[in-house]
C-alpha positions as CSV (number, residue, x, y, z in Angstrom):
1,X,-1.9,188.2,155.1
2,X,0.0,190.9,152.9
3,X,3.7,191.5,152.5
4,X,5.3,194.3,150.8
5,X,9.0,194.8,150.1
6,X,10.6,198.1,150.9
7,X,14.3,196.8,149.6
8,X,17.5,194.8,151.3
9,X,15.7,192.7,153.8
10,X,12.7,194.6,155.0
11,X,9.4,193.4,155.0
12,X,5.8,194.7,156.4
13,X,3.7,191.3,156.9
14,X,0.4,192.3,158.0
15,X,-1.8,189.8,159.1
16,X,-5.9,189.7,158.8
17,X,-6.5,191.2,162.0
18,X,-4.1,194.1,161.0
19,X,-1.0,193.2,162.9
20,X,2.3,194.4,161.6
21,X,5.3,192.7,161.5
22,X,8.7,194.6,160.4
23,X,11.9,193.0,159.5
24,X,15.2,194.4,159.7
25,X,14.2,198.4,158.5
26,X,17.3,200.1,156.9
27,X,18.8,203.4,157.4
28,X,18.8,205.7,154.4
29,X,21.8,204.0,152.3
30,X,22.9,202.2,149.5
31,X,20.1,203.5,147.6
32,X,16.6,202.6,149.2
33,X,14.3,205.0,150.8
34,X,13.3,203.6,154.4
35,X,9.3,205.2,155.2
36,X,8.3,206.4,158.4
37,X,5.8,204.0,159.3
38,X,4.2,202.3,162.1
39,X,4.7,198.6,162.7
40,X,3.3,196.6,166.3
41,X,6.3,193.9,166.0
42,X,9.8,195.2,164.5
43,X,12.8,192.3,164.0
44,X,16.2,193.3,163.6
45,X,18.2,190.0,162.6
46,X,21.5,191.7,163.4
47,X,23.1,195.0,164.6
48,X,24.2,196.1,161.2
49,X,23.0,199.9,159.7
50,X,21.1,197.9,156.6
51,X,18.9,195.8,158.9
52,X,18.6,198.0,162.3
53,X,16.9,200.9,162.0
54,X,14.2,200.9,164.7
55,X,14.3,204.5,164.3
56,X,12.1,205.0,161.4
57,X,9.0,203.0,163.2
58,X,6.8,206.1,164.7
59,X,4.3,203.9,167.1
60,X,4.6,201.9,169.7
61,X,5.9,198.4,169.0
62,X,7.8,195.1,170.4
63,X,11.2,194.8,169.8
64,X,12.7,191.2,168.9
65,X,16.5,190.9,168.6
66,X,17.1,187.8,170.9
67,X,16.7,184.3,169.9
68,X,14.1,182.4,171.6
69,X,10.1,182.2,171.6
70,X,7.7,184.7,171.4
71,X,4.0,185.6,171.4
72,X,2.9,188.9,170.5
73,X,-0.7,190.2,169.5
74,X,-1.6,186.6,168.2
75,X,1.8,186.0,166.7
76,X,3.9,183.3,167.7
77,X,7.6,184.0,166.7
78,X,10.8,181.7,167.1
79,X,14.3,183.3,167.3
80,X,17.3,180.8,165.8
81,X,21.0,181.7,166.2
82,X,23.1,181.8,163.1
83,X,26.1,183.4,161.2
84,X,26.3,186.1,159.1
85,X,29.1,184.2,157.5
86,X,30.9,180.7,156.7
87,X,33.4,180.9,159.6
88,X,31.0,180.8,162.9
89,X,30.7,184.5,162.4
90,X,34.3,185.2,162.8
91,X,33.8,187.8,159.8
92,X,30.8,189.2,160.0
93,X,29.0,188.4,163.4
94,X,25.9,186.4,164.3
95,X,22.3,186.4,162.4
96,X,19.0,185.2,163.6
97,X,16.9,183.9,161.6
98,X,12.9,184.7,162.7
99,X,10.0,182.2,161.9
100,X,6.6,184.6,162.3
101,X,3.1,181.8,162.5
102,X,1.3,184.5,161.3
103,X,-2.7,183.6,160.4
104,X,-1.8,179.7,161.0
105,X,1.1,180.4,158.3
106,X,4.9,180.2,159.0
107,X,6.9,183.1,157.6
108,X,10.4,182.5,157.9
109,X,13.1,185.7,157.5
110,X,16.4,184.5,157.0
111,X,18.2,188.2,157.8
112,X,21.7,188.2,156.7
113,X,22.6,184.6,156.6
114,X,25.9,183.1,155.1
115,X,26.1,179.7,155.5
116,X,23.6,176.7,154.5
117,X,21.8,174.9,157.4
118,X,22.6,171.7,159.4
119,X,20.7,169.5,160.7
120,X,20.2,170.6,163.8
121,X,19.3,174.0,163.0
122,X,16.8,172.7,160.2
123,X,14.9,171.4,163.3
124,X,15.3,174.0,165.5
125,X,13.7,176.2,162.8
126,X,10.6,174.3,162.2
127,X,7.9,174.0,159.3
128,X,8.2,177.2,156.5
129,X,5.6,177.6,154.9
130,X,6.9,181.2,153.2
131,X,10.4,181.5,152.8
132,X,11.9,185.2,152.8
133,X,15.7,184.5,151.8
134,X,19.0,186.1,150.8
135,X,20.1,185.7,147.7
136,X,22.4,188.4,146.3
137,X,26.1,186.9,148.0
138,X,28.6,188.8,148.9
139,X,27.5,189.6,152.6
140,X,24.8,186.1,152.5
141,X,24.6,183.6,151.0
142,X,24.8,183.3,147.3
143,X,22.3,182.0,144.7
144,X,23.4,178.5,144.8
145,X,23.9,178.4,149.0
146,X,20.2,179.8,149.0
147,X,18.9,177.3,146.4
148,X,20.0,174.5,149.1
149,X,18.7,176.3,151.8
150,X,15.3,176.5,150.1
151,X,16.0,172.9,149.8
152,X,16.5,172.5,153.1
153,X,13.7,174.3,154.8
154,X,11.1,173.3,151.8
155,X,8.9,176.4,151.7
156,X,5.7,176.7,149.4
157,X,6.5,180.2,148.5
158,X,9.9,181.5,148.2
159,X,10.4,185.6,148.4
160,X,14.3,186.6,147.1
161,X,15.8,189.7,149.1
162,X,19.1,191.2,149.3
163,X,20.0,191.2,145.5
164,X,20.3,193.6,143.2
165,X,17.8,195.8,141.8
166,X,18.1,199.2,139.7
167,X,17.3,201.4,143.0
168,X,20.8,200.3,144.7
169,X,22.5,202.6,141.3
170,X,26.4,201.9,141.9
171,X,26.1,200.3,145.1
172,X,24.3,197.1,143.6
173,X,27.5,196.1,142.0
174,X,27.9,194.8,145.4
175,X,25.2,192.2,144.8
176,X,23.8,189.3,142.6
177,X,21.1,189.7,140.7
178,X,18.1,187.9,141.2
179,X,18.0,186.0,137.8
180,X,21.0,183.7,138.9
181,X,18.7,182.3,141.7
182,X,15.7,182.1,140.1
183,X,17.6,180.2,136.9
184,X,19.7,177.9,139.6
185,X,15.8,177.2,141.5
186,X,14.6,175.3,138.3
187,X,10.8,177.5,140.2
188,X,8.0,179.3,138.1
189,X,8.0,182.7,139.0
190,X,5.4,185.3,139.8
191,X,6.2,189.0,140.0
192,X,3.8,190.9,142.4
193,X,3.3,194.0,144.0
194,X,2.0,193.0,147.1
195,X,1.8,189.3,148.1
196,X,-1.8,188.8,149.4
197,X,-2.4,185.0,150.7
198,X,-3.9,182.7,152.9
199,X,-4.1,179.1,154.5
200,X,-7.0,178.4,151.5
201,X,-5.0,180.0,148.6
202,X,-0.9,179.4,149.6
203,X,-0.6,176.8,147.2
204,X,-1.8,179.0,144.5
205,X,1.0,181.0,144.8
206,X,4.0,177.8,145.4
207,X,7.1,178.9,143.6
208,X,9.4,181.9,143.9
209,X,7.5,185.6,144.3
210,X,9.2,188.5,143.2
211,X,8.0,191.4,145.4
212,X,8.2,194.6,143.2
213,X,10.8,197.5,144.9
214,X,8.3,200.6,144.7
């Protein structure tokens, strides 16, 4: 599979057989540039303008915004109910986290969570193999809230979003920056363009990837 960063917390995974998943597209705002561009499966983890942005997908395409299970085009998708905050979403409103098998790999979007994991929900999310996480506080959680959920769900690979990079200008002063995760994960780190990996070659690539904002 491939996955490429377009900023906040939007991915394109694309999977061998060309299936493309999109998480939580962005309007035009704080900074990033959201593409027109095609996608067979879009996510939205909550109704907020920096996540929901169906808009800019020009095709066709599955809409998932409801927790539950799901099976689209050979991908087999779990919805899990969370908050966007630590008070049962009293602040900010629910969050679903997303966990994509996707070429016999499970791909876990976290959205806009704010609050570590119990238990139960650990369970209810099942095996991660790549974890795609906030990191950046303020709105999510932090660096060291996401450092225990990566402890939590026990990914291979680890993909930081939601932090702040040069393209957010002023409006990054809203976020952490990446480094304080990456220092607080004790990880190695690979930066990449692209991330381009299989069931054969995941563990090549164990650690925290640093998708490139282009």
């Amino acid at each position: 599979m491939k996955i490429k960063w377009f900023g906040q917390s939007c991915f394109m995974i694309t999977s061998e057989n060309g299936t493309k998943i999109l998480t939580d597209p962005f309007h035009n705002m704080l900074g990033y540039k959201m593409p027109e561009i095609e996608a067979n499966i879009v996510s939205t983890s909550h109704d907020h303008g920096d996540h929901n942005n169906i808009d800019a997908v020009k095709s066709d395409f599955t809409h998932i915004n409801k927790t539950g299970v799901f099976s689209k085009d050979g991908i087999e998708i779990k919805g899990v109910e969370t908050f966007h905050d630590k008070v049962s979403g009293a602040k900010r409103g629910k969050n679903k986290i997303y966990n994509f098998k996707v070429d016999g790999i499970n791909v876990c979007h976290c959205g806009d969570l704010g609050h570590t994991l119990d238990a139960d929900l650990i369970k209810e999310i099942g095996k991660v193999d790549i974890l795609l996480l906030p990191v950046g506080g303020r709105a999510t959680i932090d660096a060291v809230d996401a450092v225990s959920v990566m402890k939590q769900l026990n990914p291979k690979v680890i993909i930081p979003m939601h932090y702040r990079t040069k393209a957010l200008g002023l409006a990054g002063f809203l976020f952490g920056k990446v480094d304080k995760f990456i220092e607080a994960s004790g990880l190695k780190v690979k930066e990449q363009d692209v991330l381009e990996l299989n069931k054969a070659n995941i563990n090549d690539y164990s650690g925290i990837a640093v998708l490139k904002y282009n």
